[in-house]
C-alpha positions as CSV (number, residue, x, y, z in Angstrom):
1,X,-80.8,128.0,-144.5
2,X,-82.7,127.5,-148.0
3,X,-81.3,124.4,-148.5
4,X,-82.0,123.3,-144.9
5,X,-85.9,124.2,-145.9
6,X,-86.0,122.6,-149.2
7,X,-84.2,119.6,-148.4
8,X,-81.7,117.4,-145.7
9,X,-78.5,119.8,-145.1
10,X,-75.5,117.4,-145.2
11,X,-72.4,118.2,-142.7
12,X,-71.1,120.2,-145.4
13,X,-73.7,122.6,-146.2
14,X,-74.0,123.1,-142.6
15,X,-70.4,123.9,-141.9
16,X,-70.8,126.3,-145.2
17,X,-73.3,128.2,-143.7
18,X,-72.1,128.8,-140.6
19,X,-68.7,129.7,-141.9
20,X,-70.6,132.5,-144.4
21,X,-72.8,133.9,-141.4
22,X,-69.4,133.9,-139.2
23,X,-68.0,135.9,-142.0
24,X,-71.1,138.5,-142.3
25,X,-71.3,139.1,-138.7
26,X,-67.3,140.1,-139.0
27,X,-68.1,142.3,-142.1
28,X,-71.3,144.1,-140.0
29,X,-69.0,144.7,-137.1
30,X,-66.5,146.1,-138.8
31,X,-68.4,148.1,-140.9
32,X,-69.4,151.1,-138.3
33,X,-65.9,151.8,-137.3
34,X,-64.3,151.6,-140.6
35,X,-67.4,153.9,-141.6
36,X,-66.5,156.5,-138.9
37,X,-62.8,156.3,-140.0
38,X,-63.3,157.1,-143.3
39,X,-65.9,159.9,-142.8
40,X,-63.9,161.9,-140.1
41,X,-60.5,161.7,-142.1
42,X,-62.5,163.4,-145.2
């Protein structure tokens, strides 16, 4: 998104950062029941 502000985003960088967000949204999903896991088998 930065680079999209400061300058033209090529294909690439596009791609790239949809590819991380994709990834983040994965992580913050899984994060809750992983969490919850973890906490009631302690």
């Amino acid at each position: 998104m930065s680079k999209t502000m400061i300058d033209t985003a090529t294909q690439k960088d596009m791609l790239f950062g949809i590819i991380t967000g994709v990834i983040g949204l994965v992580i913050c999903v899984l994060d809750y029941p992983i969490y919850s896991y973890l906490k009631k088998n302690k």
